[in-house]
C-alpha positions in Angstrom: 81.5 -13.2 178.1 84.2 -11.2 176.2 87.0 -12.0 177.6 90.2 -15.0 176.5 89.4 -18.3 176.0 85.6 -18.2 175.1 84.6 -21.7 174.4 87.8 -22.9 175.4 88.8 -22.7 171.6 92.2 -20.9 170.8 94.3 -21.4 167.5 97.1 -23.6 167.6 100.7 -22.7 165.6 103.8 -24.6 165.0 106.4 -23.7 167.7 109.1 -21.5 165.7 112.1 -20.3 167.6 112.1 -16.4 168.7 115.3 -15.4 167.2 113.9 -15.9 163.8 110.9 -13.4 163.9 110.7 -10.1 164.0 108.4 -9.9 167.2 109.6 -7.0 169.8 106.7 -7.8 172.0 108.2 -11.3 172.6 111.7 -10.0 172.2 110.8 -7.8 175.3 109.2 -11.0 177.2 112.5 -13.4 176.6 114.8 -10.5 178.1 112.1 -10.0 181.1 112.8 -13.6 181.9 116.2 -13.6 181.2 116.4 -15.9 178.8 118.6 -16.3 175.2 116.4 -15.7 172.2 117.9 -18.1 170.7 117.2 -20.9 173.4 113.2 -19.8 173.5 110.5 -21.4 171.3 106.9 -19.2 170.9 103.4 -21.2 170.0 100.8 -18.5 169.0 97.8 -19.1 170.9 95.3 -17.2 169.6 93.0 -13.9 170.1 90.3 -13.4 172.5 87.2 -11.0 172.1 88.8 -8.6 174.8 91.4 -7.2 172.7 94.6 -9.4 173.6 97.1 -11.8 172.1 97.8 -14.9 173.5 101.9 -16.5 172.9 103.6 -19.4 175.3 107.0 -19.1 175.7 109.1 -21.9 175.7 112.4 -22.6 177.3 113.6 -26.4 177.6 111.5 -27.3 180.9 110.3 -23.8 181.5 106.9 -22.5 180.1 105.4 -18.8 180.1 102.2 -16.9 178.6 102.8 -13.7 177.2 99.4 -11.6 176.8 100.1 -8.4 174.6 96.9 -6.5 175.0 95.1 -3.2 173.8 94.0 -1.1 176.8 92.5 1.6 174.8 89.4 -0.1 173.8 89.2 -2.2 176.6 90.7 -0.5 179.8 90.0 -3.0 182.2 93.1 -4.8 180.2 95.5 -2.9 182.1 94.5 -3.6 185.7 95.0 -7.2 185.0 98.6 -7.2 186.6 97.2 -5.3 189.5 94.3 -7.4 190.0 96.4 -10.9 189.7 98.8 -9.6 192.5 95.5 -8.4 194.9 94.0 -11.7 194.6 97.5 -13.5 195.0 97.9 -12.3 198.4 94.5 -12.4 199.3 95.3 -17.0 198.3 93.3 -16.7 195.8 94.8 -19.5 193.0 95.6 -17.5 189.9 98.6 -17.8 187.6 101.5 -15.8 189.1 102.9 -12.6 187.2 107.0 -12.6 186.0 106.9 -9.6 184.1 104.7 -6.9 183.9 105.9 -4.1 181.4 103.5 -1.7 181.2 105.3 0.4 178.5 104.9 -2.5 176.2 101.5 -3.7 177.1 102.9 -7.0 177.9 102.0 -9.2 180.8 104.1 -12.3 181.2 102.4 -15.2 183.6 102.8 -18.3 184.8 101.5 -21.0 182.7 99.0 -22.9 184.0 98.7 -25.6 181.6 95.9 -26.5 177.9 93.4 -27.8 180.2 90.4 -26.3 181.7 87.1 -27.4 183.7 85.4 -27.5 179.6 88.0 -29.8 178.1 88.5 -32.3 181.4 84.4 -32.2 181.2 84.7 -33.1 177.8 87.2 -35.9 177.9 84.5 -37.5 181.1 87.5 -37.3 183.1 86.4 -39.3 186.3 87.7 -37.2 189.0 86.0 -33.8 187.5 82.6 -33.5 190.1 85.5 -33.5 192.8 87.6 -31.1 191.0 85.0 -29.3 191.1 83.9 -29.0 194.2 87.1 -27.6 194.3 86.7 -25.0 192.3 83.4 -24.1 194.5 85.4 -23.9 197.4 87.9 -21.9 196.2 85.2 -19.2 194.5 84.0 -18.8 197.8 86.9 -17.4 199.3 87.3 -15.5 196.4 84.1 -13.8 197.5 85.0 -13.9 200.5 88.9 -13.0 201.0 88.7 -11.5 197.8 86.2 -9.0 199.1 87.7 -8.0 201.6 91.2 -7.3 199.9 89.6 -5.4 197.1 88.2 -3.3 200.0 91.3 -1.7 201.2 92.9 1.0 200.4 95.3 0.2 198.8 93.2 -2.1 196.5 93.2 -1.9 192.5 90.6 -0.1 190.6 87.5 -2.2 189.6 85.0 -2.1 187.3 81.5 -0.4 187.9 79.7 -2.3 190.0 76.6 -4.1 189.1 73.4 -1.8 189.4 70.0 -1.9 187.8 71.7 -0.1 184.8 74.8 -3.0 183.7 71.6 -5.7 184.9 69.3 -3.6 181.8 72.4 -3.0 179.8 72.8 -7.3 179.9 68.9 -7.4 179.1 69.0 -5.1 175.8 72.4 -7.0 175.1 70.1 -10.2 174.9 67.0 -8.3 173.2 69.0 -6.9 170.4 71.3 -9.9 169.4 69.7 -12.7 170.3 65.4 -12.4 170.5 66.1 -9.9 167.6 68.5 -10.4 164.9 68.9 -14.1 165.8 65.4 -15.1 166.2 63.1 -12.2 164.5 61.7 -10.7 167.5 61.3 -6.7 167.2 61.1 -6.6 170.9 61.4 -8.5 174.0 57.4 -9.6 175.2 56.6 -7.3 177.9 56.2 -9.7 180.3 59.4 -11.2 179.6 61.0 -7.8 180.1 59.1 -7.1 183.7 60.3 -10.4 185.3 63.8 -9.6 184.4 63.3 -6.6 185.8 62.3 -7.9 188.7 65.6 -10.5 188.2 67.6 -7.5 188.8 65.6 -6.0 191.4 66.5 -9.1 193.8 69.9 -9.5 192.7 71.1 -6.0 193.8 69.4 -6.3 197.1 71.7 -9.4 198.0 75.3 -8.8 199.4 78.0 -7.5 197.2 81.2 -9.4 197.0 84.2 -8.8 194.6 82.9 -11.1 191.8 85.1 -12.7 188.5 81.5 -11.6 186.2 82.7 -14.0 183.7 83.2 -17.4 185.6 82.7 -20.2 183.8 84.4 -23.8 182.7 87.1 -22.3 180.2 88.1 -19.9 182.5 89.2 -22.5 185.0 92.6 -23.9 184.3 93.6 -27.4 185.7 97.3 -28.0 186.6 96.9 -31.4 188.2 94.4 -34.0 190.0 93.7 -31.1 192.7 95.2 -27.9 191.1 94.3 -25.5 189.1 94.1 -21.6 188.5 91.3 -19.1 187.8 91.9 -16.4 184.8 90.1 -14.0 182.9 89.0 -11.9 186.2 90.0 -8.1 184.9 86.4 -7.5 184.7 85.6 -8.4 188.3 83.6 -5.7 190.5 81.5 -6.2 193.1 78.4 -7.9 192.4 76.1 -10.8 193.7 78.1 -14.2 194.6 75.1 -16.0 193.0 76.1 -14.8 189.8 79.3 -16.1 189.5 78.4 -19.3 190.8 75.5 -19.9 188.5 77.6 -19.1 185.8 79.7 -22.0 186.3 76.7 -24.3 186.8 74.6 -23.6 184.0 77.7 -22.9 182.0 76.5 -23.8 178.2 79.6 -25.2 177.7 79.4 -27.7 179.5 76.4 -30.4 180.8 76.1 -30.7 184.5 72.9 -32.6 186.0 70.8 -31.5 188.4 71.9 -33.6 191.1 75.3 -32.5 190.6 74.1 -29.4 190.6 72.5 -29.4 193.6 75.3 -31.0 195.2 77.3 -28.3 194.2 75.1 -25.6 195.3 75.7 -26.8 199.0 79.0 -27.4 198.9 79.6 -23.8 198.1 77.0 -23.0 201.0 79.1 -25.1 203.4 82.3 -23.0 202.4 80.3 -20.0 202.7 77.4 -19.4 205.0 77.7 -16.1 205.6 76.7 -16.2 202.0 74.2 -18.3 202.6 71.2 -16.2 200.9 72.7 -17.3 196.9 70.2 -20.1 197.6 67.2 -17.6 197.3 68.4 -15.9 194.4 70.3 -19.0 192.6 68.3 -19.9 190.0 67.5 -16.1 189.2 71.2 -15.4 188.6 71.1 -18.1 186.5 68.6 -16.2 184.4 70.0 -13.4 184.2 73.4 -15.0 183.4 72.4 -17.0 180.7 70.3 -13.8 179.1 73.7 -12.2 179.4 75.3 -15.1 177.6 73.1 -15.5 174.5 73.0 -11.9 173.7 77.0 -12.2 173.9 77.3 -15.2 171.8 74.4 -13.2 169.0 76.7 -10.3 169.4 79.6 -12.0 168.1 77.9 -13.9 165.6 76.8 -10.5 164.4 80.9 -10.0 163.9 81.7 -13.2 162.3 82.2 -15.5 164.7 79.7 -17.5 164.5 81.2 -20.5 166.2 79.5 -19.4 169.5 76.4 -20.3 168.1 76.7 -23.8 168.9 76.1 -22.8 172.4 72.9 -21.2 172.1 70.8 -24.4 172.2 71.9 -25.5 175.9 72.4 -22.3 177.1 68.4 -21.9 175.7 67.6 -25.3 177.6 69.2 -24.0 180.7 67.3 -21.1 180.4 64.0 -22.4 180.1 65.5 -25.1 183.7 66.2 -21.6 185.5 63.3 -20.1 184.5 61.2 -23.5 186.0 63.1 -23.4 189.3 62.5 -19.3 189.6 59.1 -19.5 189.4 59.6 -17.1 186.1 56.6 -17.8 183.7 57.1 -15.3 180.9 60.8 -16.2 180.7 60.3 -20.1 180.6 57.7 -19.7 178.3 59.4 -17.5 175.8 62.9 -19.8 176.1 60.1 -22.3 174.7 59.7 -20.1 172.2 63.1 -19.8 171.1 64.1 -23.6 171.5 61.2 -24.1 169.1 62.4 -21.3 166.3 66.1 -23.0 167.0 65.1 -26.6 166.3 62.7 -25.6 163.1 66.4 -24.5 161.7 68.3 -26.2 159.1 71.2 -28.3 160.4 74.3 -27.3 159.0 
């Protein structure tokens, strides 16, 4: 919940030619595509939480992203390259690499276009429940195909993969920022803390597949009617599939009913029923997703960035729907707890 492109919101520049700044990242990125400084453009796109800059390149017709990143403080930075070109030729749709040059810390990609599953959602665009169905279908052979690429041995380094202790480490994410210096809680209930305990429990006994561990609307990019590219996958590791996918349906960012939902649910199923068993442990991932999601949204409000707030009352209301479906008393009744303390606030 780190990573580029959090809530879809990234700070737009004028475009200003390259020759006239004083920019060797970009300098570096023009010559890597061959290109004349002084026929390229640059728009500055922004920062994300992961440590990494965000330019597009422009070149009459021809568009490219440059991401300069740090991979110091965040590691996992670096294998992006490595990662795009596994799940490239495993056909998983993600934006194609032109340059990687590592000595710089520069990746230059394919651009993939402004809009992503958030801001067609946003817009009503009619033909977004088939777009996504889509998307379902392709995230299941990205657990599926992707697996099995990032099993061989010549396969990237991943992150750790989930276990009890990043499942815990999500949970005191969510204690410390969100029931504690966002709402005033000194501690999670104990109750509360024993069924996501048991959350975890049943999430690590389901199959692991190579998961994106952030996947959610703004890290879907649409190209077309039908096309579109997933990004932001340097944290994947090997997890449960139900994670990912109830990340992208009780995404806070966006609302998706329940029959949509639903719908959706099976239609990953039917592209994947060998991984069949998300069903039993759906609405649990969604627990434990959105627990990871407002403790990462408190976190950076704790920085500053308090923009992320606006997200905690769905992602709440989602919580407390989970909750329902998972037969998880304590934790439905202590998101009713929170959604209270959050509407008794002052509107800004």
């Amino acid at each position: 919940m780190t990573g580029g492109l959090i809530g879809g919101e990234f700070e737009r520049a004028a475009i200003v030619g390259v020759a006239q700044l004083e920019n060797a990242a970009l300098k570096e990125a023009v010559k890597a595509l061959c290109w004349k400084e002084e026929d390229a453009a640059r728009e500055y796109l922004g920062k994300s939480g992961s440590n990494r800059e965000f330019w597009r390149l422009i070149n009459g017709d021809d568009r490219a992203i440059v991401i300069i990143y740090d991979d110091v403080e965040r590691p996992e930075n670096a294998r992006y390259a490595s990662i795009t070109k596994m799940l490239l030729k495993a056909g998983i749709s993600v934006p194609r690499i032109y340059a990687d040059i590592k000595e710089h810390k520069i990746l230059v990609m394919e651009d993939v276009g402004r809009d992503s599953l958030e801001t067609l959602m946003a817009k009503s665009a009619p033909n977004a429940l088939k777009l996504y169905k889509s998307v379902v279908r392709e995230l299941a052979k990205f657990h599926l195909q992707g697996t099995q690429a990032a099993l061989e041995k010549d396969a990237p380094e991943l992150e750790m993969s989930f276990d009890s202790n990043l499942y815990k480490w999500e949970h005191e994410l969510f204690e410390k920022y969100m029931a504690g210096e966002y709402f005033g809680f000194d501690k999670l209930p104990d109750d509360v803390a024993a069924e996501l305990k048991s959350v975890a429990t049943d999430l690590e006994r389901t199959r692991p597949v190579l998961v994106h561990r952030d996947f959610q609307s703004t890290n879907v990019l649409v190209k077309g009617e039908d096309s579109f590219a997933f990004i932001d996958y340097q944290g994947c590791r090997l997890g449960s599939a139900a994670y990912d996918l109830a990340s992208l349906l009780y995404d806070p960012y966006v609302e998706i009913g329940e029959k949509e939902r639903n719908l959706l649910l099976k239609e990953y199923v039917h592209a994947a029923p060998e991984l069949g068993d998300v069903v039993k442990v759906f609405h649990k991932a969604a627990v434990q997703r959105l627990v990871q999601a407002l403790g990462a949204y408190g976190r950076l409000a704790s920085v500053g960035k308090t923009g992320f707030l606006k997200y905690v009352p769905r992602a709440l209301d989602n919580l407390l729907l989970a909750a329902d479906e998972a037969d998880l008393d304590a934790v439905g009744a202590f998101a009713e707890e929170l959604i209270a303390r959050e509407n008794m606030r002052p509107k800004a």
